[in-house]
N, C-alpha and C positions, 0 to 999 in steps of 0.2 A: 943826880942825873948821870949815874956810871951806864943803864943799857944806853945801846945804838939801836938803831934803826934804817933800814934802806930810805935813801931820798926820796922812792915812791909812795913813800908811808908817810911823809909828811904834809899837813895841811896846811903851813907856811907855803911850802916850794909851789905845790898843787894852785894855791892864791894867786901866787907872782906869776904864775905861769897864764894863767887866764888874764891878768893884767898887761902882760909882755902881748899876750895872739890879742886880744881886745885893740890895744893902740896900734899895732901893728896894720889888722884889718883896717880899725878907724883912719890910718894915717894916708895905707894905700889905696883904696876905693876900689881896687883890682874885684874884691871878688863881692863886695856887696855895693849898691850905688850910695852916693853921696845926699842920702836926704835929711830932714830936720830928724824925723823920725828913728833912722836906724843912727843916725850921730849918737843922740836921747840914746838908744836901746846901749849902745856900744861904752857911753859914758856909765851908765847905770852898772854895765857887765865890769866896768873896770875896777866902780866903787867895790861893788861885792867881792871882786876879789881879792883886794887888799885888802879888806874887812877879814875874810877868809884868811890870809896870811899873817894878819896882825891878832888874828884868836889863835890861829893855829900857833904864832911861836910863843905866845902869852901862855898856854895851856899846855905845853909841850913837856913831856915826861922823859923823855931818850929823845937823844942827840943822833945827830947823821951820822952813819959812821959805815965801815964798812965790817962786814958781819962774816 
């Protein structure tokens, strides 16, 4: 794993990042309301993204780096 790759190119980072705005929104209620339903939708979006970041660093070919 000698090439780099910019951090936008990774689909670890991409995962975590949907993971971090998911709980963020979920925590604050600011811009979506607080029902069973978008909790559900927000918990779902959270799994997929770590799903997302735990393929993306499993499957990973080049490393962050700077190019």
């Amino acid at each position: 794993m000698n090439d780099t790759k910019k951090w936008y190119q990774s689909k670890a980072v991409w995962g975590a990042l949907v993971v971090v705005i998911a709980s963020a929104l979920s925590s604050t209620g600011i811009i979506l309301p607080q029902t069973e339903t978008v909790e559900v939708i927000m918990q779902i979006v959270a799994a997929v993204g770590g799903a997302i970041a735990l393929y993306g660093r499993i499957t990973a070919k080049k490393q962050i780096g700077a190019k």
